[in-house]
Steps between C-alpha positions, in 0.01 A plus 500: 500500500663819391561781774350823413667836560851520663579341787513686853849506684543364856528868654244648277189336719608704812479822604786514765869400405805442804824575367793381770843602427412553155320136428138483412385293774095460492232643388167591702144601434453710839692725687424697883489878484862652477592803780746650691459704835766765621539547890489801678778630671428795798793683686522861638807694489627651832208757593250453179119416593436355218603193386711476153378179345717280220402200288672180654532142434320382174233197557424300200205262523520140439372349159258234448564309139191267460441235160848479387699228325815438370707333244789409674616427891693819508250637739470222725909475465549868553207492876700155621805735482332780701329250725820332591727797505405585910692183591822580225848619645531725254217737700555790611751367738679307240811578328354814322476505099836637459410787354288332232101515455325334881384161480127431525615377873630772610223736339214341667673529824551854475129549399403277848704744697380816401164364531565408809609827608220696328272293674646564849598844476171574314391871602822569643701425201639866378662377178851548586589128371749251741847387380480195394793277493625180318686262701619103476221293657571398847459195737079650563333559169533715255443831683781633714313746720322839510621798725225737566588837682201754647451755673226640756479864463172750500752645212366412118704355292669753180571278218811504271490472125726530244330470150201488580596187680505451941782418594529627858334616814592824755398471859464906665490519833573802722848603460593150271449391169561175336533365183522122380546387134401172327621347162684771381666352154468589135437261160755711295756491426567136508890474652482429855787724579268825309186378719644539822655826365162593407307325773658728733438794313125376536541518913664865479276624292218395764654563777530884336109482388465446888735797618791352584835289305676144562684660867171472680492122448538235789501183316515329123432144394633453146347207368768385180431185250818322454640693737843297469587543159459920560509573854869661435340740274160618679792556802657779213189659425340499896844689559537737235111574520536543887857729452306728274202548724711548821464194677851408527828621372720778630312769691181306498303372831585164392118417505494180341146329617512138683412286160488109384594414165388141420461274205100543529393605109162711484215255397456735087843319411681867500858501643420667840300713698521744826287548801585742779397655799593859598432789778383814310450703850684582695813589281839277583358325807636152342790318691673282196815319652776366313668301766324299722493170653795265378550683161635750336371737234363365175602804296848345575461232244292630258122542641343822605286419751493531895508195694166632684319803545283653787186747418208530722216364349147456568573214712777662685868522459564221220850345413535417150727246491656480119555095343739388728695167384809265661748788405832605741592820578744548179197385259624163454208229481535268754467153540491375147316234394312406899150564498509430920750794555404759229141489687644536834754750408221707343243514794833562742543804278149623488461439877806696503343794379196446709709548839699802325147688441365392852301276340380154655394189281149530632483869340552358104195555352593372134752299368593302181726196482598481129668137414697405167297167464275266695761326637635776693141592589441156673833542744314864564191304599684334766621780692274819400273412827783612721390811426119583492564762232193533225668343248468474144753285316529530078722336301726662264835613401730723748706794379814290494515139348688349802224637789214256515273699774394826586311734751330857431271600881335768663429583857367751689632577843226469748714590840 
């Protein structure tokens, strides 16, 4: 029996095509109702009644496909490797995606934890985004920990932004002013050593938007991908950039902020990114100390940051107390290649600097053990309940390929 007319195409008898990654997947006859919702974002500047009000976080609502079919198993290939990624090392705690596109794995995990977070911070969330980090998975899952800092004031809140983006927060309170910054890193150019060049840039140029420069700040983390095969290098620019603004070098106040710089990569695959916290009001009332403890000055081989620093916070008088490693007093690394001692050595040294800033272990308030790999992370295990620090442990490379563990802590002085 002869067919009449041309014949109709698989995709031609629906309405609704899915294209993933480029590949027509299925076809559907029905489709729910597209839309996207923009928050609302209130905060009053010092002494304005009335609220300014910014769009926030966008909210895109979930999609129904109904009647579909397919040709191929591409689909059902393509939700098995979604379905299965939550349970993949290569997560967001895996090895990264050096510095290629993510995997599906490590995608999906990143969409559970900001859904996660929108859901609990909810009203409260002001759209100044988290730094999120990507780490080696550990001995506990896939997800290394969450630090979460607040702050009970009758003050509002001032938020930071830098295009059009927030990026920060500033606390004012009578006679004191502080300013914290999250995520601060830039997509070009591409070189790592021109990102943290220009990353820093980024931090100047809002710590200017917010009436003050780089002196006022207490603390840095830099966060650096790959931080071994270019840690020599961000040292250069750090230095030069901090010589040129005054922080160190001849005639300068030798204001280098307490800082960690660790092999943690930010989670959009760029090469590294900054967060800081700084005292805006009043002027110069941060302590940064070079020497302290069982070691010397950093500057001294190479790294321009203090080995702690003491502002007084909204908590009280906080110590800073910079990534501190199993490193002598000449710079040396110590005890090469022993897990046992390098750990030891390294609380001795922060404890060290505890006692020098009248601090007791009972007043640490954050701290962050940072291990090469999970084997050093399991002799941790077996002796990080001698202290009853709150400890979060991540696993990743140290500035220097022969230290396996690190420290970075706060306390706050409560005598």
């Amino acid at each position: 029996m002869p067919i009449l007319g041309a014949p109709r195409t698989f995709h031609d008898r629906f309405k609704f095509i899915v294209v993933i990654d480029g590949l027509f997947s299925a076809g559907f006859n029905k489709c729910s109702e597209l839309s996207v919702e923009a928050a609302k974002i209130e905060y009053s500047e010092g002494g304005a009644l009335i609220p300014d009000k910014s769009p926030g976080r966008l909210t895109f609502s979930d999609i129904t496909l109904e009647r579909g079919a397919t040709s191929d198993d591409d689909l059902y290939t393509w939700f098995l490797q979604v379905a299965n990624a939550g349970i993949l090392s290569t997560a967001i705690a895996g090895a990264g995606f050096g510095g290629g596109l993510p995997t599906p794995g490590y995608k999906r995990m990143m969409d559970i934890i900001q859904q996660v977070r929108s859901q609990a911070y909810a009203e409260i969330d002001d759209g100044v985004a988290p730094t999120y980090l990507v780490s080696k998975q550990g001995l506990f899952g896939p997800i290394s920990g969450v630090q979460v800092h607040a702050v009970v004031s009758q003050s509002d809140i001032e938020i930071v932004s830098l295009d059009e983006t927030p990026c920060g927060r500033i606390l004012r309170l009578p006679e004191r002013t502080y300013l914290t910054l999250s995520a601060i890193s830039v997509h070009q150019p591409k070189e790592a050593v021109e990102q943290a060049h220009a990353m820093l840039e980024k931090g100047e140029l809002a710590m200017k938007q917010s009436g003050s420069d780089m002196l006022s700040v207490a603390r840095t983390w830099m966060w650096l991908k790959d931080i071994l095969s270019w840690y020599d290098e961000f040292n250069q620019v750090r230095n030069e950039f901090f010589t040129k603004r005054g922080i160190l070098g001849q005639g300068s106040r030798q204001s280098m902020p307490a800082s960690t710089g660790i092999g943690l990569g930010p989670a959009d695959g760029e090469n590294c990114t900054m967060d800081l916290a700084a005292v805006l009001e009043p002027a110069d009332s941060i302590q940064y100390i070079q020497v302290v403890g069982k070691q010397q000055c950093a500057f001294e081989y190479g790294s321009a940051f203090s080995r702690a620093s003491r502002a007084l916070t909204p908590a009280g008088a906080t110590v800073f107390i910079s990534g501190t490693a199993s490193i002598d007093a000449s710079g040396a690394t110590t005890n090469i290649d022993d897990a046992p001692a390098q750990i030891d050595a390294t609380i001795e040294n922060v404890r060290a600097v505890l006692k020098d800033m009248q601090c007791r272990d009972e007043d640490v308030v954050q701290v962050v053990a940072y291990c090469k790999t999970t084997e050093v992370e399991k002799i941790f295990n077996d002796v990080k309940d001698r202290l009853q620090w709150p400890w979060v442990t991540v696993i990743c490379d140290i500035c220097r390929s022969d230290l396996l563990f690190e420290i970075e802590a706060a306390a706050v002085s409560r005598s």
